[in-house]
C-alpha positions as CSV (number, residue, x, y, z in Angstrom):
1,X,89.4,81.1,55.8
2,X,92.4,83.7,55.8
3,X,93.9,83.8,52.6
4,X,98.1,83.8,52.4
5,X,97.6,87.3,51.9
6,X,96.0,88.3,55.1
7,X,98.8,85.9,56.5
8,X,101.6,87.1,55.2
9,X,100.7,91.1,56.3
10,X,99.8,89.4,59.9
11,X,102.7,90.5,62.4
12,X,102.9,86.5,63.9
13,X,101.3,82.7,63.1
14,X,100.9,81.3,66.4
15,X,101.4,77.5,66.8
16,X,100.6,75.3,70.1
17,X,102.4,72.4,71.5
18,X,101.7,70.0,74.2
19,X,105.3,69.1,74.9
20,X,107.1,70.6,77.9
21,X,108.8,73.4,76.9
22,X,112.0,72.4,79.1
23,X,112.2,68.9,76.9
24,X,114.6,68.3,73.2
25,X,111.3,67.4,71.3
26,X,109.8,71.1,71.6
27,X,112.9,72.9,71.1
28,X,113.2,70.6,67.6
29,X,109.6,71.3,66.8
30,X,110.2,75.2,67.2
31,X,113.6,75.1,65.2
32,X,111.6,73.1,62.6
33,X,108.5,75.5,62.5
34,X,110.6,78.2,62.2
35,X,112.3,77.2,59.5
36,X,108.9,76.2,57.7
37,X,107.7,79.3,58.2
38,X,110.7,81.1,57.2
39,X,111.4,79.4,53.4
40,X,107.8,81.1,52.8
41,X,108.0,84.5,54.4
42,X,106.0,83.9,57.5
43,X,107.1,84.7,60.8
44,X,105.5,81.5,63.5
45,X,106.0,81.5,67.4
46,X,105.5,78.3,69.3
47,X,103.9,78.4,72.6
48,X,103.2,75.4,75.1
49,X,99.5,74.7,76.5
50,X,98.0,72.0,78.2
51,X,96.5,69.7,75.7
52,X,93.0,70.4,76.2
53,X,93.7,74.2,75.9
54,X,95.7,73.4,72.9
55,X,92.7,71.3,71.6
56,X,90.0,74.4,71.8
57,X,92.6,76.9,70.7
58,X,92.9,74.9,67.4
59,X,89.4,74.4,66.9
60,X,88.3,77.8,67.5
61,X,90.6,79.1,64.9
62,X,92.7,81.0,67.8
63,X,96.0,79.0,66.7
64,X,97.4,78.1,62.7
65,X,98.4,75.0,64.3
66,X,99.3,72.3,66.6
67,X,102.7,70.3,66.7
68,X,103.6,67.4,66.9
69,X,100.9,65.3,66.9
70,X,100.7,61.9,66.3
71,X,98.2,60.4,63.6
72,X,95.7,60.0,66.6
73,X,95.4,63.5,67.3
74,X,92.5,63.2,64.5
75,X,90.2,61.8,66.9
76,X,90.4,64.4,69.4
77,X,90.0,66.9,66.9
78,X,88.3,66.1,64.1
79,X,88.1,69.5,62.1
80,X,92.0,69.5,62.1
81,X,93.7,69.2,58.9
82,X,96.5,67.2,58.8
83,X,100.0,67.7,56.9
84,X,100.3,64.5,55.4
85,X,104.5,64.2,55.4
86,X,105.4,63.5,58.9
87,X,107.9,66.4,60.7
88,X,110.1,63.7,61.9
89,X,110.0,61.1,65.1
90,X,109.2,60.4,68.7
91,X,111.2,57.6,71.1
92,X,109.0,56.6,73.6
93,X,110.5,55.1,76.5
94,X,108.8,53.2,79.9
95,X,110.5,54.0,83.5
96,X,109.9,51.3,86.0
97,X,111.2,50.9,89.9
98,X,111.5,47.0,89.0
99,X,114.5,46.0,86.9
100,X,112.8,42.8,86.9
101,X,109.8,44.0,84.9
102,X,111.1,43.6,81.0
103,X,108.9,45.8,78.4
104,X,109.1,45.0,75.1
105,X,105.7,46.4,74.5
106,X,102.7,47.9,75.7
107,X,101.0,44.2,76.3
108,X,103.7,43.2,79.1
109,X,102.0,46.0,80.6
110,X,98.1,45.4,80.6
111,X,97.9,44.2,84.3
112,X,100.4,46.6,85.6
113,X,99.3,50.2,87.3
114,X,101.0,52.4,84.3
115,X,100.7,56.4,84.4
116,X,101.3,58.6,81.0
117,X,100.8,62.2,80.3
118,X,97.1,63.6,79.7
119,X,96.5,64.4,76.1
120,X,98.9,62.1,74.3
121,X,96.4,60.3,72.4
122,X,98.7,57.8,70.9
123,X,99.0,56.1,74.7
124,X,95.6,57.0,75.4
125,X,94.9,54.2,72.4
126,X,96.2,51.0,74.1
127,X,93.1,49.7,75.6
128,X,94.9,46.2,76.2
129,X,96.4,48.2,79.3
130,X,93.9,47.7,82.4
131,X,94.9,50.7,84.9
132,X,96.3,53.3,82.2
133,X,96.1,56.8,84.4
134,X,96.4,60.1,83.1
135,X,98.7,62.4,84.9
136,X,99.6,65.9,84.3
137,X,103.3,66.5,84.0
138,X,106.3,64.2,82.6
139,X,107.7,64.9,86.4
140,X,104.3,63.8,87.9
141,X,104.5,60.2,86.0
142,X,107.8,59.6,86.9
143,X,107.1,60.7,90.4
144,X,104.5,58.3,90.5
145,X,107.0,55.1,89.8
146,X,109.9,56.8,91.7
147,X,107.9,56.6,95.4
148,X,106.5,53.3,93.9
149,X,102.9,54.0,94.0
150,X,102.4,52.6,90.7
151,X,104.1,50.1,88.2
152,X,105.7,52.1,84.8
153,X,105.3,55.5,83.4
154,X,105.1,56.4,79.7
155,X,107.0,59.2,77.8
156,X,108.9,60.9,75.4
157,X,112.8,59.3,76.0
158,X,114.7,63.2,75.7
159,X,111.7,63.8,78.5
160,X,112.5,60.3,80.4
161,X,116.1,61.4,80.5
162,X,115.5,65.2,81.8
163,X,113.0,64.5,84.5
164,X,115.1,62.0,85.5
165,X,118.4,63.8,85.5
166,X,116.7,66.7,87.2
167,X,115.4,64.5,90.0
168,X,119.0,63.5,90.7
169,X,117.9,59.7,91.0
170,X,120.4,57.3,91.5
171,X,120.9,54.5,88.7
172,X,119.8,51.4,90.4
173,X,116.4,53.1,91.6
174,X,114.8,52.8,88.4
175,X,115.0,51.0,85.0
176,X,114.7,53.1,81.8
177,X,113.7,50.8,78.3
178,X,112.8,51.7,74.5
179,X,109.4,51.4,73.9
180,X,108.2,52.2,70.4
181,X,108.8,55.0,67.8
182,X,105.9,57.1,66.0
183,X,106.1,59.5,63.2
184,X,104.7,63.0,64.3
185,X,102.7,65.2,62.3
186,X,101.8,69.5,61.9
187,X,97.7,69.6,62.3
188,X,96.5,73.4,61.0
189,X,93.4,74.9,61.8
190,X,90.3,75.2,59.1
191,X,91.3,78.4,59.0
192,X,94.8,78.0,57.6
193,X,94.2,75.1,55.4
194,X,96.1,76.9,52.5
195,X,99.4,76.6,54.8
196,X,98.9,72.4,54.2
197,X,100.7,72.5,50.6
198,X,102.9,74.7,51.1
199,X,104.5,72.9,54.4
200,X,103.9,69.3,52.6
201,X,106.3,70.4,49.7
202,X,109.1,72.0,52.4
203,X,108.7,69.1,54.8
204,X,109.5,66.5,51.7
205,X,112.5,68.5,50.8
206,X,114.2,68.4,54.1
207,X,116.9,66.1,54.9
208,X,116.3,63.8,57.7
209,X,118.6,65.5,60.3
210,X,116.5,68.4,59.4
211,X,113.8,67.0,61.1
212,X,112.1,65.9,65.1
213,X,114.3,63.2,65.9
214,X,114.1,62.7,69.9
């Protein structure tokens, strides 16, 4: 395990994300690591990777961290240590092509064909869901329910609203609803488990605008 020495004469702490680097959410979590990392004279960078990379990365030490995560992030990997305060929030929203279809949660869904994003373990969860199909882009699940060859897609609502803007869709062609809202978390490698203080104590001074509210 590095000590804060080591860390502090290092030139960078890398961090991973699995959020699309074009989406709100991962330009929050960088503003909010670099501040973090800032109040205690570390300088962090914030890189995106598909979750499994991200996954190995952390375990193998090659990363300080992973953010955001939410609490189910522990089963997928077990060694990582957790920042108990939460680094904000998540809005989750479902995109459907049938206005007639009305979600008010993930149970008026379990006999529908529903794609999310691979690696977001907090959807991965909802076994009541009978066709739940991992996909591997925001713009690939809403794709998906766009040329109607499935039922809803999960994800992020800054996302929902940037895939969609980008795909120039017109407003009756789909139906956009509030889903649910999870606190996030910062998950550090073994390797940097001194770090887990030291962010708990910033991350329960902060205000709440300070922190991931998307």
């Amino acid at each position: 395990m590095r000590s804060r020495q080591q860390t502090r004469e290092s030139e960078v702490l890398h961090f991973s994300s699995s959020l699309s680097e074009a989406g709100e959410a991962f330009a929050d979590s960088k503003r909010l690591l670099e501040k973090l990392c800032h109040q205690h004279g570390l300088v962090c960078s914030l890189a995106a990777y598909p979750s499994g990379r991200a996954i190995k990365m952390l375990q193998d030490g090659e990363t300080a961290g992973e953010l955001p995560r939410f609490e189910e992030f522990q089963n997928m990997a077990p060694t990582a240590i957790r920042v108990p305060t939460a680094l904000g929030q998540l809005s989750f929203s479902v995109l459907t092509h049938d206005k007639t279809l009305i979600v008010k949660s993930l149970n008026d869904l379990s006999r529908h064909k529903v794609f999310y994003v691979r690696g977001n373990a907090a959807i991965a969860a909802h076994k009541e869901v009978e066709q739940l199909i991992a996909v591997n882009s925001e713009q690939d699940c809403a794709n998906m329910v766009l040329r109607k060859l499935g039922d809803a897609c999960i994800m992020t609502k800054s996302m929902a609203r940037k895939v969609l803007e980008d795909y120039h869709q017109a407003a009756e062609s789909y139906f956009l609803q509030d889903l649910f809202m999870k606190p996030v978390y910062l998950y550090l490698s073994p390797r940097y488990k001194y770090l887990q203080d030291i962010f708990d104590q910033s991350l329960k001074h902060l205000r709440p605008e300070e922190k991931i509210a998307q």
